[in-house]
N, C-alpha and C positions, 0 to 999 in steps of 0.2 A: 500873713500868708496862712500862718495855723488855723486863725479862726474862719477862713474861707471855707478851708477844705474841712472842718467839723459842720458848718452851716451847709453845706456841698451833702455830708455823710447824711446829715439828718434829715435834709430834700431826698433823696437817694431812697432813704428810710424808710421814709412815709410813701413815699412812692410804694417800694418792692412789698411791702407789707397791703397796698390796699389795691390787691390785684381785681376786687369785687368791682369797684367802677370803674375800675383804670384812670384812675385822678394822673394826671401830668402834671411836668414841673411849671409848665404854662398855667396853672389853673395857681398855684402858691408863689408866681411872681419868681420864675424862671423860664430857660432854656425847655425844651420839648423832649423828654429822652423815656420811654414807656422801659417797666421793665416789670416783668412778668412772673420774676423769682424771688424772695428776698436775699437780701444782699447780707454774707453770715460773717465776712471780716472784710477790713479794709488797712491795706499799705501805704505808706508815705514813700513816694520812690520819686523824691526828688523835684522834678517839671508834671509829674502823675501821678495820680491815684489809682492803686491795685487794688480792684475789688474781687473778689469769691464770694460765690452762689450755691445758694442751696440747690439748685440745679447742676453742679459739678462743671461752672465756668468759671476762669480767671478773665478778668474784664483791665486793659488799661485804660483809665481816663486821663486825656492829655489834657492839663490846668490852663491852659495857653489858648488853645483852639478849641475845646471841649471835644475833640477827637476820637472815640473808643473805639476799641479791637481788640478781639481776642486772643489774649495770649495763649491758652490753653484751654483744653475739653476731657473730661473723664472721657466722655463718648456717649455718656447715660445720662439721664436727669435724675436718678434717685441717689446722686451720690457727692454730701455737701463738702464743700472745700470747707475744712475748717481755720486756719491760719496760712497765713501767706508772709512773708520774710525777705524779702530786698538785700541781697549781701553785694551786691556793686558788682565789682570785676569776676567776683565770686560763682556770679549767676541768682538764679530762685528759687527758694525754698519752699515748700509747702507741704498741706497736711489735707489727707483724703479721705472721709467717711470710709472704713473697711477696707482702704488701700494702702493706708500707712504714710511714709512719710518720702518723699522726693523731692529731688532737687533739678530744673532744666540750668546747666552748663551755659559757659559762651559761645558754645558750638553748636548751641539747640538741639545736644545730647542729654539724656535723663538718665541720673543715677538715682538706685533705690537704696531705701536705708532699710537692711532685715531683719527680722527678729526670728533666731533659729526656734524652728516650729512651726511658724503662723507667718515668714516671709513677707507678703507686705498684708498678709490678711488681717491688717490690728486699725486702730483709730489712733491719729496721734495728735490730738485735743490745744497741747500749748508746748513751742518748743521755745528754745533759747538757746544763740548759738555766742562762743567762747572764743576772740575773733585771735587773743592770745594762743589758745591751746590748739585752737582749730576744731575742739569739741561742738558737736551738738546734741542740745541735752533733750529729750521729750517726754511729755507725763503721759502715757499711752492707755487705753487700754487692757495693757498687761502690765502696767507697771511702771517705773520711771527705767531709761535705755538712755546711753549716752554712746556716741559711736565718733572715735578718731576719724580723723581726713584718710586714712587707707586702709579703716574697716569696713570688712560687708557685714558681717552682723552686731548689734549692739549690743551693750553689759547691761545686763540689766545691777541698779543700783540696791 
């Protein structure tokens, strides 16, 4: 199943990257899916893959039926999702060009993770989250932040 979904990521790839002719995955001995942006991370979430775009969309593709939908929109196109994080029951993590760092809930509520000063005005590059401590940790921007489950602003380390 792993090497699917890498040989999946690298059609995906080639694709988002070669927006000049719009090569489809018809054309390298697949399925037909055009995409217009390149594709800047990609999540393992199980029956799907969770893509983000440098156009500031989360994309799920479903493994099963080849299904995509957007889970989520900056609103803007100049603003890249940089990681994306699958915590289960937990909800979705992610990280926003200049937006900082959020999380949609199982209630399809979004909480923000703040950095006093700059709120969610930072980039938050690579996080990793601590499923013991409930810490999440991110290399930001301004620095490395780590923020408990019932903090609004992070420490910075």
């Amino acid at each position: 199943m792993c090497r699917i979904k890498y040989i999946l990521l690298v059609l995906f790839s080639a694709i988002a990257c070669n927006s000049v002719n719009n090569t489809t995955l018809e054309q390298v001995g697949g399925e037909r899916f055009h995409y217009h942006s390149p594709i800047t991370c990609i999540e393992d979430a199980g029956d799907s893959l969770l893509l983000g775009t440098a156009a500031g969309k989360i994309i799920s593709f479903d493994l099963s039926d080849g299904d995509m939908r957007e889970v989520y929109t900056t609103g803007t196109t100049d603003r890249t999702i940089y990681q994306i994080m699958d915590l289960g029951a937990d909800g979705l993590l992610y990280s926003v060009q200049d937006e900082g760092l959020s999380r949609i809930l199982p209630d399809r509520s979004r909480r923000e993770y703040l950095i006093e000063g700059k709120e969610t005005s930072y980039s938050a590059y690579s996080t990793i989250c601590d499923k013991q401590s409930g810490r999440i940790y991110a290399a930001t921007s301004n620095g490395v932040y780590f923020w408990n489950d019932s903090d609004l602003y992070g420490h910075r380390i």
